[in-house]
N, C-alpha and C positions, 0 to 999 in steps of 0.2 A: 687377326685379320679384320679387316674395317668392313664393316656394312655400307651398301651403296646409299642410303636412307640414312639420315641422321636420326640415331635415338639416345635421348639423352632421359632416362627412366627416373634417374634419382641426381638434385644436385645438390651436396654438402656446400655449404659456405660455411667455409672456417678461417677466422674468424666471421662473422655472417658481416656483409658490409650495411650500409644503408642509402640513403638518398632522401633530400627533401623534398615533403609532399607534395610541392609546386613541381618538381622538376623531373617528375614522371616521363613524361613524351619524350625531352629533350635533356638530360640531364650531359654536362660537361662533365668531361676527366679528375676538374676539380673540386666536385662538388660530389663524384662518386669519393674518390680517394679522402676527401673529407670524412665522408659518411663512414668509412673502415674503421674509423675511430670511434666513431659517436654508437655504432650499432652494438661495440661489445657490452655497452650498459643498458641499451633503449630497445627494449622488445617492439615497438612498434617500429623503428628503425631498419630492424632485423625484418618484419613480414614488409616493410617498402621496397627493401631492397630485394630479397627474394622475387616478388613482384615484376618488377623491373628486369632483373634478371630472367627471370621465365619471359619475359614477351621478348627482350632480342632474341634469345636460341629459338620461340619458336617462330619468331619473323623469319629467322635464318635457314631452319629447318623447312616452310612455308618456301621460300625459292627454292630450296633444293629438290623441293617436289613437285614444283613449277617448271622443271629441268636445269635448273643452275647448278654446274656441279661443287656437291655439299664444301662445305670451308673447314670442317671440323668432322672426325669421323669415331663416335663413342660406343664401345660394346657395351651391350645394354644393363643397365648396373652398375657400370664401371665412371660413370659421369660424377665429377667431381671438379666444385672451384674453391680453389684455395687463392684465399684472400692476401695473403701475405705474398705468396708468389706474383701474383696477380697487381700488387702494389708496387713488387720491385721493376715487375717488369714492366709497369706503365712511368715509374720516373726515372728507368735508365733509357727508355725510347723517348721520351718530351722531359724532360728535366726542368724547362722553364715553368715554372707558376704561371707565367704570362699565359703563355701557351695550352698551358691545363685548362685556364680558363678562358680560351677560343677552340680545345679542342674535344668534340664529342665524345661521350663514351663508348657508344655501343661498336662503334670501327676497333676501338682498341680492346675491348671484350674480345667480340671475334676476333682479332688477330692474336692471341692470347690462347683462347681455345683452340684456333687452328694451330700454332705452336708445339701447344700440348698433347692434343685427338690430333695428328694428321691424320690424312687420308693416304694411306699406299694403297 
């Protein structure tokens, strides 16, 4: 059963992704899905990307308790992003390179997590 509250207690990134240090705030689709690669050798690629990832869920979690209702709904514990999932599923919805690199990541995050946590 979903909790009204998003809690997201623990997230596995497997394989961990990363992201480059410039591209923190506003990181593209293709400069995340880059980073899937580069992270399974670069431990500091692995805590950028972690990083990153922790500030949209809790941006997202942040609306949700502003009254937005949540996008993603995780029993506590059970929080987990896998990366490889999380890869196919971002170039079977944009497939173009072009496009990767006009389009955000953190929309395709959350719609990825909401996917996966729905909310019933």
């Amino acid at each position: 059963m979903c909790h009204h509250t998003l809690r997201m207690l623990a997230i596995l990134v497997t394989p961990v992704l990363a992201l480059p240090a410039a591209a923190q705030g506003d990181a593209t689709l293709h400069q995340l899905l880059e980073g899937i690669s580069a992270a399974q050798e670069d431990p500091s690629a692995r805590d950028r990307l972690g990083t990153y990832l922790r500030s949209v869920i809790t941006a997202a979690q942040t609306d949700a308790r502003g009254g937005t209702a949540p996008r993603f709904c995780v029993e506590p514990g059970q929080g987990r992003f896998d990366a490889g999932a999380f890869r196919r599923y971002a170039i079977r919805r944009i497939p173009s390179e072009t496009d990767q690199h006009a389009t955000l990541a953190a929309p395709v995050i959350l719609d990825f997590l909401s996917e996966t946590y729905p909310c019933r």
